[in-house]
C-alpha positions as CSV (number, residue, x, y, z in Angstrom):
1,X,3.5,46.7,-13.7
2,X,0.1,47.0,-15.7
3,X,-3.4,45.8,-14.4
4,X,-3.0,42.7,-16.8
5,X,0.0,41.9,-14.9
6,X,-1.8,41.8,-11.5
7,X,-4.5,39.8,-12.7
8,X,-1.7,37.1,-14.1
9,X,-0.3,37.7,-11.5
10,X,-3.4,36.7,-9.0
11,X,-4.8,34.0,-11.3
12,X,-1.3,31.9,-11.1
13,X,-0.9,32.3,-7.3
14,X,-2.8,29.2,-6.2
15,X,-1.0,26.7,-9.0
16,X,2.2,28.5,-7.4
17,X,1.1,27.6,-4.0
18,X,-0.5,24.0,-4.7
19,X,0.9,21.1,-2.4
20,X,4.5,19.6,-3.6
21,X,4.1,16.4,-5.3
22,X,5.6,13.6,-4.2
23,X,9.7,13.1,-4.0
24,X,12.0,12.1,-6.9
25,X,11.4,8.3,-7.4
26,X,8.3,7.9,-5.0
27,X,5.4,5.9,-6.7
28,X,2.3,4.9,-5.3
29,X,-0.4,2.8,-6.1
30,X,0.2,2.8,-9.7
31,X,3.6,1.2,-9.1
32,X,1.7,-1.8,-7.4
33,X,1.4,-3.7,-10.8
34,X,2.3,-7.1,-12.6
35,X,4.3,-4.9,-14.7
36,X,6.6,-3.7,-11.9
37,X,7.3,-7.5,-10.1
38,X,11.3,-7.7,-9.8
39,X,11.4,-4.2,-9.9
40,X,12.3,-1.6,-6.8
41,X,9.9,0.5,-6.0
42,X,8.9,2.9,-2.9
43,X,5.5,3.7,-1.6
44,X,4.0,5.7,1.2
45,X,1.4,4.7,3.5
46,X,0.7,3.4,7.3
47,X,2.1,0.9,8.9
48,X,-0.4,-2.1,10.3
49,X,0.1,-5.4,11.3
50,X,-2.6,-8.3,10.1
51,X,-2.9,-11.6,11.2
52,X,-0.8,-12.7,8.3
53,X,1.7,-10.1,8.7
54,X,2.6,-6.6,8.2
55,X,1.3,-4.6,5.8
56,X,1.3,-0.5,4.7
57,X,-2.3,0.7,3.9
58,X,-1.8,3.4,1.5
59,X,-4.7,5.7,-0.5
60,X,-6.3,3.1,-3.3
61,X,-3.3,-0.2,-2.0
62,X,-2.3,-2.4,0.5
63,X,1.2,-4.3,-0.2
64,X,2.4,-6.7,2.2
65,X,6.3,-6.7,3.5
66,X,7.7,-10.1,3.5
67,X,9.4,-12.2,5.9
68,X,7.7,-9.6,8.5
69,X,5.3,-10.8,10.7
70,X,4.4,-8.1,12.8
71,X,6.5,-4.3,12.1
72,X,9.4,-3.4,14.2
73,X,8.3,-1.6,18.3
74,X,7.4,2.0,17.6
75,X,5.4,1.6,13.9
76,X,2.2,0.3,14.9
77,X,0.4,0.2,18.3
78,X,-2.8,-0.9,17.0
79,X,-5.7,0.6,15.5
80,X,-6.4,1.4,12.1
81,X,-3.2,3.1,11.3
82,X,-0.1,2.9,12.6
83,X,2.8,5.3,11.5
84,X,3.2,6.5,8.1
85,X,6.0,5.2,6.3
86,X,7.8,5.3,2.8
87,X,9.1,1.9,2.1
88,X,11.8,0.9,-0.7
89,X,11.9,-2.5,-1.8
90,X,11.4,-4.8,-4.3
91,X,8.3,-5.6,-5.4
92,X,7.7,-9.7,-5.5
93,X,3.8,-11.5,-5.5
94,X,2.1,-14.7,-3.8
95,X,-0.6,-16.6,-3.2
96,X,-0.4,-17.1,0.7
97,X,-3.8,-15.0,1.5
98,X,-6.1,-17.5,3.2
99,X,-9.3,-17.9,1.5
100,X,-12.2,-20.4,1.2
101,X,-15.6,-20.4,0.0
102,X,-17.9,-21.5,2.7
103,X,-19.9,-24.7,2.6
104,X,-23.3,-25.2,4.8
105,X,-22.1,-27.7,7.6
106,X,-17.7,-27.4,7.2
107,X,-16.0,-26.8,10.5
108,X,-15.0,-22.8,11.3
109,X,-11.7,-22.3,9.4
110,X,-9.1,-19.7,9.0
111,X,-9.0,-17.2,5.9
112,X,-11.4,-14.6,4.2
113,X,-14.7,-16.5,3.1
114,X,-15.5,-15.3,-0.5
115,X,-18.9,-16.4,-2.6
116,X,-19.2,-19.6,-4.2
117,X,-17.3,-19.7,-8.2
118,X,-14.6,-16.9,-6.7
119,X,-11.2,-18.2,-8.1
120,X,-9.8,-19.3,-5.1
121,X,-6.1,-18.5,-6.9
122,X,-7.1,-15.5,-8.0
123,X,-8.6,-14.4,-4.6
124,X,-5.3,-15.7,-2.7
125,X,-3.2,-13.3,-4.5
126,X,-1.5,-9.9,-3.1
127,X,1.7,-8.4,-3.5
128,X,4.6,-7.9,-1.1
129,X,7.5,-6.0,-0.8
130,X,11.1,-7.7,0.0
131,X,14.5,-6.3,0.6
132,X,13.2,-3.2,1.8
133,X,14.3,-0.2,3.7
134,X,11.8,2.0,5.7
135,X,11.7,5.7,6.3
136,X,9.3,7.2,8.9
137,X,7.4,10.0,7.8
């Protein structure tokens, strides 16, 4: 083996020893798109629970699971992150999220206060996952 060899050899070691990408059919954020509603997807993220129901906070998404109010004993105990999952399921969208824009003298309500001329539609929207199946990680 020559000295040009070795220094191949050397130079290709760390794309040979990089991290392994994600498995066969795992998306992630990307997947979270108008594009992909009706489709199946899977993504990979913690588990949390939110006053309007559980939730898996991945890196640059969140994406609601539906009909789930809070996730199943042993996924989340509170805090910031609960465990990290990979959920399956198909990907559906709605416009539950509780927002309002705040007016000087209304009574306290429920919901996310966003500035006056936000679309209140638009701001209401978020994405959910139904049918699913979850794998701890």
């Amino acid at each position: 083996m020559g000295p040009k060899t070795v220094l191949m050899m050397i130079l290709m070691l760390p794309l040979a020893c990089t991290k392994k990408g994600p498995e066969p059919g795992t998306t992630h954020h990307n997947a979270i798109t108008k594009n992909n509603l009706g489709k199946k997807i899977t993504v990979e993220g913690w588990a949390v629970d939110r006053k309007n129901g559980a939730a898996i906070h991945g890196e640059g998404f969140v994406v609601w699971i539906a009909d789930f109010t809070s996730w199943p004993t042993g996924y989340y105990q509170g805090g910031d992150r609960g465990r990290k999952v990979r959920v399956t399921g198909i990907l559906t969208e709605d416009h539950a999220h509780p927002v309002f824009i705040p007016m000087k003298g209304d009574p306290i309500v429920q919901g996310a206060p966003v500035p006056p001329g936000t679309d209140l539609k638009k701001a209401s929207h978020r994405f959910l996952l139904k049918s699913i199946t979850i794998k701890p990680l």
